[in-house]
C-alpha positions in Angstrom: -57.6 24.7 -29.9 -54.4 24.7 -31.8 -52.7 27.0 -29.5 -53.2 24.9 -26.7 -52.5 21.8 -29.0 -49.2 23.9 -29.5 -48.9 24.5 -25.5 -48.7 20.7 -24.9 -46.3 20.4 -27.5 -43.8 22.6 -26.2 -44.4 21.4 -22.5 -43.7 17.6 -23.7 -40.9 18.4 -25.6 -39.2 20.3 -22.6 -39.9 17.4 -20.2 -37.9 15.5 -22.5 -35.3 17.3 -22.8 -35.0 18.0 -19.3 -34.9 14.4 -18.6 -32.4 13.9 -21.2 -30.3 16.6 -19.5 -30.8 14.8 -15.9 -30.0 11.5 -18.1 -26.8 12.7 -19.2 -25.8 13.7 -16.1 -27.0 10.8 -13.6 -26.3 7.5 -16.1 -22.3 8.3 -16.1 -22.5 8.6 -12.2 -24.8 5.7 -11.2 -22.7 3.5 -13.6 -19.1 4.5 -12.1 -20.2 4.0 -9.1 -22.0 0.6 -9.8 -18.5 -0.2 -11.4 -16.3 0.6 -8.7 -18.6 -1.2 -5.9 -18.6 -4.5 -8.2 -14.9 -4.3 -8.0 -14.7 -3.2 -4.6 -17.0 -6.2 -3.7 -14.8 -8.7 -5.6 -11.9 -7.8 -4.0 -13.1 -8.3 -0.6 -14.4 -11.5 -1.7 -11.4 -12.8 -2.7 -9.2 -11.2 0.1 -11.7 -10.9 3.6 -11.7 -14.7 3.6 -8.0 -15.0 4.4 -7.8 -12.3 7.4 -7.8 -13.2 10.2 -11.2 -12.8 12.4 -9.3 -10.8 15.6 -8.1 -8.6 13.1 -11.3 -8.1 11.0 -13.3 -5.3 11.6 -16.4 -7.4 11.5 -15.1 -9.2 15.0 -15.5 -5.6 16.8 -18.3 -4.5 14.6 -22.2 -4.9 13.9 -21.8 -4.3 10.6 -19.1 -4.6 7.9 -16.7 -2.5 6.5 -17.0 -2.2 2.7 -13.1 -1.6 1.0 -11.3 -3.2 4.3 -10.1 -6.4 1.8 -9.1 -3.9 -0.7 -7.4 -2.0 1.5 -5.5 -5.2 2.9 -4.6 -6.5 -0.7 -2.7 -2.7 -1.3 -0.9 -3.2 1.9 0.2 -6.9 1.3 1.5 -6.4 -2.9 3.5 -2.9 -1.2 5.1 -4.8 1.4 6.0 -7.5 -0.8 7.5 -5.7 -3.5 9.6 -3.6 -0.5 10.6 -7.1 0.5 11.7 -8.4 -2.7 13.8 -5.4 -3.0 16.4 -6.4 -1.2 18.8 -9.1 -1.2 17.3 -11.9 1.0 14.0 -11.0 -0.7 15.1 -11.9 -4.2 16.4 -15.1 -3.0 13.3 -16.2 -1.3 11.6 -15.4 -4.5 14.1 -16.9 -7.0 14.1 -20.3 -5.2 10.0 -20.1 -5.0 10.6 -19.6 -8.8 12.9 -22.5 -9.1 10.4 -24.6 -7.3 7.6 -23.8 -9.2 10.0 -24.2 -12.6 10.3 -28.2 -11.6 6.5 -28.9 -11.6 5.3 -29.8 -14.8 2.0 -28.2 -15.6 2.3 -25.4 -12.9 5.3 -24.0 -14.4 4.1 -23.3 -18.1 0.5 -21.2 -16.4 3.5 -19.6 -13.9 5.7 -18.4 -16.8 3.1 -17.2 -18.9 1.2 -14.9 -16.2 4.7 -13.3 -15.2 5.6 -12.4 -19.0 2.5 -11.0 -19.5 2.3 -9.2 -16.2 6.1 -7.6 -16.8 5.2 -6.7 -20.4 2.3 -4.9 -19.5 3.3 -3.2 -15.8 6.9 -2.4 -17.2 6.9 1.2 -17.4 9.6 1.1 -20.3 7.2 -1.2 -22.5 5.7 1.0 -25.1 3.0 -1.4 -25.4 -0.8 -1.0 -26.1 0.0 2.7 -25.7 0.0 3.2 -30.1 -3.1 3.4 -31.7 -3.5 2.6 -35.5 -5.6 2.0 -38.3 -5.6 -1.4 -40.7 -7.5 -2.5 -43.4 -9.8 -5.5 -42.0 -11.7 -7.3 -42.6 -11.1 -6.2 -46.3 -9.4 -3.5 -48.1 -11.1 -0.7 -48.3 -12.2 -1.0 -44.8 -10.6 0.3 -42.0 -10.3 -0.9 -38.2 -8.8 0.4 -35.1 -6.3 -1.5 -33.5 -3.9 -1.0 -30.2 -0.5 -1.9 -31.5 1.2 -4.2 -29.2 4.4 -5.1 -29.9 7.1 -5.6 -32.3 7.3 -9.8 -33.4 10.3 -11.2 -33.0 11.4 -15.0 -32.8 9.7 -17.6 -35.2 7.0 -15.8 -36.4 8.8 -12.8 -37.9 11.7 -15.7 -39.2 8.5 -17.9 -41.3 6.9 -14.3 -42.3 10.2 -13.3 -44.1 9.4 -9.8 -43.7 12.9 -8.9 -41.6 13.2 -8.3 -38.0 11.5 -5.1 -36.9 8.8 -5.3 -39.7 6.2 -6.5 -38.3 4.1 -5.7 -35.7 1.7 -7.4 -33.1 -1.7 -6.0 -33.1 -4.7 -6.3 -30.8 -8.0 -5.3 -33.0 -10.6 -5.0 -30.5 -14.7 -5.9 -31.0 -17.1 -3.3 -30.1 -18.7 -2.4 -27.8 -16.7 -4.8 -25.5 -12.7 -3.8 -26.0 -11.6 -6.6 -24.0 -12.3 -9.3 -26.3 -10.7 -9.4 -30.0 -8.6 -10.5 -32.6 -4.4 -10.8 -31.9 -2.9 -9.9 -35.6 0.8 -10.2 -36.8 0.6 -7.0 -39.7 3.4 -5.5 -41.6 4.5 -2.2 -40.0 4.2 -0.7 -43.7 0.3 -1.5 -43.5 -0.7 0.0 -40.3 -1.2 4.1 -40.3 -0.5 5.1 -36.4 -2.7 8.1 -35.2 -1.7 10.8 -32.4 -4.8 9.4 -30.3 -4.4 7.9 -26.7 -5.7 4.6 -25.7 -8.2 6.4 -23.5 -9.7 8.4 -27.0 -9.5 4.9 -28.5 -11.6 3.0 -25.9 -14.1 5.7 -25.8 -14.5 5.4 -29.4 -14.8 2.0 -29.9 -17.1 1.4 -26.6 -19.6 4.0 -28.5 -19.6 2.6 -31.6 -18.2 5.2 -33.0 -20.7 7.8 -31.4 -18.0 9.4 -28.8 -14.8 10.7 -31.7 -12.0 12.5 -29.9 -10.9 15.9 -30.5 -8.8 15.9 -33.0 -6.5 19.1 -33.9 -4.0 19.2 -36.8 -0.7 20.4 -35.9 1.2 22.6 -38.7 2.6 19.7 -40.0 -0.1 17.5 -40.6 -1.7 20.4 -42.3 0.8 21.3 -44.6 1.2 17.2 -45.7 -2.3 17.6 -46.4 -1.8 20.0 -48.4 1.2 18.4 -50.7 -1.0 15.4 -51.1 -3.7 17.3 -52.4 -1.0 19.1 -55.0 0.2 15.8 -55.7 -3.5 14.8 -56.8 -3.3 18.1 -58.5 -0.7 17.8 -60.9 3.3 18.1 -61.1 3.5 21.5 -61.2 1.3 22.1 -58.0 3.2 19.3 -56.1 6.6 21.1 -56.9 5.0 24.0 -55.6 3.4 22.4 -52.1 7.1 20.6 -51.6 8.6 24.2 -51.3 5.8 25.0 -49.0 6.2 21.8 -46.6 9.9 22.8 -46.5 9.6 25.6 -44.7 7.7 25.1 -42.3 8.4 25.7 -38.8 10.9 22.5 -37.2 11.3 21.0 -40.6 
């Protein structure tokens, strides 16, 4: 009796893990491509009604095409940044800017879409590509944050902290990283880890369940070290100083 007891045991716990396995496997898959369709679909929702019907695929076709709007909305932001490249281009688009400049409430949404979009598609802005640590909500407890930007203009002048001392912080809420908490902190106060922004999502989409690999280089190790001398006493720390020293590219 208890061997068979023991037989249906092991059978249910193998079906288990065998459809955690297929879990594991299958989840990640069905949810990209859920993901990608969604956006797809959104795109062609936004862009399909604006073609043209003779030059819609659905005019020669039973059925539609799925990605032809995407496709379209590629083809129309290339061939507009090709034509703004040139000299007739940028004056089409500087007098459109001027226009748009003289309208009252259209101008301040217009300005503040086109900083935000040159900040963040500028491929010499270093921005949200730190990731750092603060103390928050309390000290004590620590927080990852995507470090921004450095403040500049009226905020770092009333925070008295010097230009260049503070920096602009976005402190995420898990498991939803799009939504947070814009911070102004001293530069002093945040500790800036060697993880991407990738590593970074991951971690905080998880909740904490998906921690990136994490290897220390010689240097890290041997600063390690010298704080635990420090701890330690004088003597030890004198020692661990001498030690950091020579290492390699120091």
């Amino acid at each position: 009796m208890s061997d068979e007891r023991g037989r249906k045991t092991g059978l249910v716990g193998r079906l288990r893990n065998y459809f955690l396995t297929g879990l594991i496997i299958i989840a990640p898959v069905v949810i990209t491509a859920y993901l990608v369709w969604t956006f797809v679909r959104v795109v062609d929702g936004w862009v399909t009604p604006y073609i043209p019907r003779g030059y819609s695929p659905e005019a020669y076709l039973p059925f539609p095409i799925p990605g032809f709007g995407l496709i379209v909305a590629l083809v129309v932001i290339t061939a507009t940044g090709f034509f703004t490249a040139n000299f007739i281009g940028r004056k089409v688009v500087s007098t459109g800017e001027y226009v748009l400049r003289r309208m009252p409430l259209v101008r301040n949404i217009y300005n503040g879409l086109k900083q935000i979009f040159e900040t963040v598609l500028s491929e010499k802005a270093n921005s949200f590509k730190r990731v750092g640590l603060i103390e928050y909500p309390r000290p004590g407890l620590w927080s990852i944050v995507f470090i921004a930007t450095q403040a500049g203009g009226e905020i770092s002048d009333r925070l008295g902290l010097g230009a260049g001392n503070t920096s602009a912080v976005f402190l995420p809420t898990t498991p939803n990283p799009t939504s947070g908490f814009l911070l102004y902190v001293p530069r002093k106060d945040i500790l800036e880890l060697s993880m991407t922004v990738e590593d970074a999502a991951k971690l905080i989409i998880s909740a904490g369940l998906v921690a990136p690999e994490y290897r220390r280089t010689t240097q890290a190790l041997a600063e390690a070290e010298l704080e635990r001398a420090r701890e330690a006493g004088p003597v030890a720390a004198v020692e661990e100083t001498a030690v950091l020293d020579n290492q390699p590219g120091s």
